[in-house]
C-alpha positions in Angstrom: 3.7 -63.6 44.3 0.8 -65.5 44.1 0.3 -68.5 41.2 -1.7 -71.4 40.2 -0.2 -74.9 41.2 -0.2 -78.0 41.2 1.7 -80.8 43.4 0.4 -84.0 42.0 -1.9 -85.6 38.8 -5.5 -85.7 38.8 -8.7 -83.5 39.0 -9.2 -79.9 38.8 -8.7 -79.9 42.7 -5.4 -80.7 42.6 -5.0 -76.8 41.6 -3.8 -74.9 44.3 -3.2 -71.1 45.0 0.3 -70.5 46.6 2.7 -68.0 47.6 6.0 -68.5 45.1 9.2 -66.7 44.7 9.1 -64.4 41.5 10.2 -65.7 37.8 13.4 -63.7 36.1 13.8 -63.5 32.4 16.8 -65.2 31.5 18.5 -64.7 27.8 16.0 -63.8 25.2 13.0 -63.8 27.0 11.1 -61.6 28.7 9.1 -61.2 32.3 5.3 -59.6 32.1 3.3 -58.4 35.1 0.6 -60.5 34.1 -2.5 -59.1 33.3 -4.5 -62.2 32.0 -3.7 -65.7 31.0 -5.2 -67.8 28.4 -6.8 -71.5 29.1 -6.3 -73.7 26.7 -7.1 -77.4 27.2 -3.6 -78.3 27.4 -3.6 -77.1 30.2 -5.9 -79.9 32.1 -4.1 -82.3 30.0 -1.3 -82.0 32.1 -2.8 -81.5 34.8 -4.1 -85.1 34.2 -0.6 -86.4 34.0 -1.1 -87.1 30.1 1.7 -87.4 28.8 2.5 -85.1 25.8 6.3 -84.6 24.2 5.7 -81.2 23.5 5.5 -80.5 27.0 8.2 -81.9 29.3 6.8 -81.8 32.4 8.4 -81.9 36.6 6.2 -81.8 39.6 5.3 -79.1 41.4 4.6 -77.5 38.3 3.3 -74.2 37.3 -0.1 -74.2 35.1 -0.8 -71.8 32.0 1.1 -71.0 29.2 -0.4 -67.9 26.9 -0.6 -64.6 28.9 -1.2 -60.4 28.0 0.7 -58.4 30.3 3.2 -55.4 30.9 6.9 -56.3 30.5 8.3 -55.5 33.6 11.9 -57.0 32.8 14.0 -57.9 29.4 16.3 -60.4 29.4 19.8 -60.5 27.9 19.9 -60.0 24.1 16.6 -58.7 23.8 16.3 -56.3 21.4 12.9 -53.9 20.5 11.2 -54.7 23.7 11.2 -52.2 27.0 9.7 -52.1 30.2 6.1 -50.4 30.2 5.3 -52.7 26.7 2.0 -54.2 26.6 2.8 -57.6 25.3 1.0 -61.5 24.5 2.7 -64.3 24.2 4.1 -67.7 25.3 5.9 -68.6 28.4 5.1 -71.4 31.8 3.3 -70.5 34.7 1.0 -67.9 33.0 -1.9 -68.4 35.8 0.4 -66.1 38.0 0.8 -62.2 38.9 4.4 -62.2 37.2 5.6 -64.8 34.4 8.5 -65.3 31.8 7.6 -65.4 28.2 9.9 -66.9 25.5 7.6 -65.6 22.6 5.7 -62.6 22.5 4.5 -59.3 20.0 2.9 -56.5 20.9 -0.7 -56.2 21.4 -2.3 -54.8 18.4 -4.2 -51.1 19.6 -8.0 -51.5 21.0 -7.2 -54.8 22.1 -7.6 -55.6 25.6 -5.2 -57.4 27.7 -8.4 -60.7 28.4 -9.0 -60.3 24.3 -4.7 -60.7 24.0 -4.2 -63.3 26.4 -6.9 -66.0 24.4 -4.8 -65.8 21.3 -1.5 -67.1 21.3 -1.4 -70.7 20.9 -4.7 -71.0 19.4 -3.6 -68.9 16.9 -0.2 -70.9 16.2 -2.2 -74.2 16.0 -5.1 -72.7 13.7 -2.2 -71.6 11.7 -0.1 -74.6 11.5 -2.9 -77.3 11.3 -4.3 -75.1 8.0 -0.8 -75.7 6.5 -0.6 -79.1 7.6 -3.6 -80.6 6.3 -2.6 -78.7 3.0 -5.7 -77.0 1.7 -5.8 -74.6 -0.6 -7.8 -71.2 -1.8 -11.3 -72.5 -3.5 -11.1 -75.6 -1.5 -13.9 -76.6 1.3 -12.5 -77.3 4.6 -14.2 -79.3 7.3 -14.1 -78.2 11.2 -15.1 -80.6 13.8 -16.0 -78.7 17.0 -15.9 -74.9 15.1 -16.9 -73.1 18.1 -14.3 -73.0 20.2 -11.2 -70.7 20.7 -9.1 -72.9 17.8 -12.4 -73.1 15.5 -12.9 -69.6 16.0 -9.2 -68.5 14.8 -9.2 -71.6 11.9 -12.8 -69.8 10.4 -11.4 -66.6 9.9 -7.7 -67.4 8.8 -9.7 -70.3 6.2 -11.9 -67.3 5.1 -9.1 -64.6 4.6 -7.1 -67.1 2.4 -10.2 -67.9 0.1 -11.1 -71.1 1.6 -15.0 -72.1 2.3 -14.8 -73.7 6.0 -18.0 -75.9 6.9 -18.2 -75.9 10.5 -20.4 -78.7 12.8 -21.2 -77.1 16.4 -23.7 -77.4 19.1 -27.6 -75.7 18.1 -26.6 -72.8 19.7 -23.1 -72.2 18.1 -24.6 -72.3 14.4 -25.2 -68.4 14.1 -21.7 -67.7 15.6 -20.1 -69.9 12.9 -22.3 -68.1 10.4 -21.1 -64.9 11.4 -17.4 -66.3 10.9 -18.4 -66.8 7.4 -18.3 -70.9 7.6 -21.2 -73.1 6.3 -22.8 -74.3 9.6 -24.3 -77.8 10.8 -25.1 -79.1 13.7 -23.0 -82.3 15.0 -24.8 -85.8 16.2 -27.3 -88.3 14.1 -26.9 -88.0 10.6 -24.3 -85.0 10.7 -22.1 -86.5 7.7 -25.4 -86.5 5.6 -25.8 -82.6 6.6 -22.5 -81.9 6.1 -22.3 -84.1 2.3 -25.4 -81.9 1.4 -23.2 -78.5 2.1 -20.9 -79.5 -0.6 -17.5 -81.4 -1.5 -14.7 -81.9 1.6 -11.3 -81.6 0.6 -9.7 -81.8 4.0 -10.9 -81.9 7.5 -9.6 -81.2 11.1 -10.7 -82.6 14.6 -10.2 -80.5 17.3 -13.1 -81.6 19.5 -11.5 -85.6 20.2 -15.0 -86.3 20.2 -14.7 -89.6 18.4 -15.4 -88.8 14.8 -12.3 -89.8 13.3 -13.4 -92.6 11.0 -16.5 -89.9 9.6 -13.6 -87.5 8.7 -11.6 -89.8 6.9 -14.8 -90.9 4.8 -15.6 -88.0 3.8 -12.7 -86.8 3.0 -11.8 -90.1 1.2 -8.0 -90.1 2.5 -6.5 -90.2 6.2 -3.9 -87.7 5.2 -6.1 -85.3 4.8 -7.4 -85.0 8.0 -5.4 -84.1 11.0 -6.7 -83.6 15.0 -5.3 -81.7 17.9 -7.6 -83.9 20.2 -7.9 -87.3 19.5 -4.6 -89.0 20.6 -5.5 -92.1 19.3 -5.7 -90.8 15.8 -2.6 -92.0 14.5 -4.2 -95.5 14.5 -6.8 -94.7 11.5 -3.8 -93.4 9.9 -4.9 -89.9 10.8 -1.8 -87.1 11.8 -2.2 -85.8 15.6 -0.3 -82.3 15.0 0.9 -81.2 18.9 4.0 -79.8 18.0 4.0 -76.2 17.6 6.0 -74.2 14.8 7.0 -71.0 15.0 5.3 -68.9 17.9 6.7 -65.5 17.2 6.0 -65.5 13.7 2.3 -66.7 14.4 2.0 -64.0 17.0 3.2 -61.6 14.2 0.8 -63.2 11.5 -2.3 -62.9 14.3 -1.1 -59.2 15.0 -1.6 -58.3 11.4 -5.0 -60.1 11.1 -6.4 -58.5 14.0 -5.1 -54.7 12.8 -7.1 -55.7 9.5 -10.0 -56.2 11.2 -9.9 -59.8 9.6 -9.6 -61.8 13.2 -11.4 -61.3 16.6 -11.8 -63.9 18.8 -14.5 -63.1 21.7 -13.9 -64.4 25.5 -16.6 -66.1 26.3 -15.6 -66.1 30.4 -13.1 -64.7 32.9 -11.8 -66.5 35.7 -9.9 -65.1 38.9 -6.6 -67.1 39.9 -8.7 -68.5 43.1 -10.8 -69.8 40.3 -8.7 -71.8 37.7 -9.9 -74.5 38.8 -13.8 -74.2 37.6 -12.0 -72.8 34.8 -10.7 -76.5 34.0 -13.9 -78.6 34.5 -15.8 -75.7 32.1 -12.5 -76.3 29.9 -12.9 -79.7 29.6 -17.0 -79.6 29.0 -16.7 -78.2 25.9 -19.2 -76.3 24.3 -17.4 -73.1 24.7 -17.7 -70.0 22.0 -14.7 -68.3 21.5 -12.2 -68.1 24.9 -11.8 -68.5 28.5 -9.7 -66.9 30.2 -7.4 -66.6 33.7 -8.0 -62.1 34.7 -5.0 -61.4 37.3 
């Protein structure tokens, strides 16, 4: 089969294309005939050689962990999932034809298998920071960097729990966050001014890393109250970097009912081809991106 490698740290042209022997699903998991894989910006991160716990990492290693696809094979003790299932979900190696999930659900009906595979671990973080930072229905909830595939999922969970989200974006994002229902303002000079003049911030999230830490903690008035997924040096202000991940399957269950409700969509803003995953890093790692990106198969 043919997946996305990568022999050494560094640069997006470390990624190679290669001919590998197939995955098998071993006990409780699952093998899909991948259909799409999700690009999420851990995946450059280890690409990089950064070292994150959550993701033990040996070289050559595989890239890609969310994918949509058709379960091909069902491991031992798998129970409710058969062959011919369309499925999204969790695994390694998901920029690849075939790949082994260890969490997955079934798509939800009308949703295609690029629209499936840009949901799974933006979903469980958007999910899990929410609950982490701790705020609550009536509260106002500050999003750096809104626009993206995270920001897109934390709008619309904030909104369907009765929280008012204020969201700081690029010019060009500020109708998109509108349309997710948050309070919009753009980021750069004098953006904590803007955002004071949209009202009160009970707690805040970074998921940009774009250096806005200390601004966060001010206007929220206390550290724990703010928490990023891309700032690892947050943890000096006193600020919680949250890269662990809870419960995937009962996120992808939670994301399934949202999106049957009509009360999530997140749009892909680009597809990639395997032989491309590499531009699909350096327009990854610029930012700037509205909704998903993701790897078609």
């Amino acid at each position: 089969m043919k997946k996305v490698s990568f022999a050494e740290f560094g640069g997006p042209d470390v990624l190679h294309l290669i001919d590998a022997e197939e995955p098998h699903a071993g006990p409780g998991q699952i093998r899909v005939a991948v259909r799409a894989a999700g690009v999420n910006a851990v995946d450059w991160r280890l690409r990089e050689g950064q070292k994150l716990t959550a993701h033990p990492l040996e070289l050559p290693a595989g890239v890609g962990q969310d994918a949509a696809g058709v379960v091909d094979e069902v491991g031992a003790g798998v129970e409710g999932t058969a062959v011919g299932d369309r499925v999204f979900g969790e695994g390694a190696g998901t920029y690849a034809e075939f790949a082994v999930l260890s969490a997955w659900a079934r798509m939800p009906e009308g949703l295609t298998f690029e629209e499936a595979a840009g949901y799974p671990s933006v979903v469980e973080t958007a999910l899990r920071i929410v609950r982490e930072v701790g705020v609550r229905p009536g509260q106002t909830l500050l999003v750096s960097g809104a626009a993206g595939g995270v920001g897109s999922a934390v709008l619309q969970i904030a909104r369907d729990r009765g929280i008012t989200v204020i969201g700081t974006a690029g010019a060009a994002n500020q109708d998109y966050l509108r349309s997710l229902g948050a309070l919009a303002t753009t980021y750069g000079e004098g953006w904590t001014d803007r955002v004071r003049q949209l009202g009160r911030v009970d707690a805040a999230l970074d998921l940009a890393g774009s250096g806005v830490i200390r601004e966060l903690v001010g206007l929220t008035g206390d550290p724990r109250k703010v928490i990023s997924i891309a700032d690892l040096d947050a943890p000096e202000l006193g600020v919680r970097f949250s890269g662990v991940a809870g419960s995937v399957p009962d996120a992808l269950a939670e994301a399934a009912g949202l999106i049957a409700r009509g009360r999530l969509h997140i749009p892909v803003e680009r597809s990639y081809t395997l032989a491309e995953a590499a531009a699909a890093h350096i327009d990854s790692q610029a930012g700037h991106t509205r909704g998903r990106r993701v790897v078609v198969v």
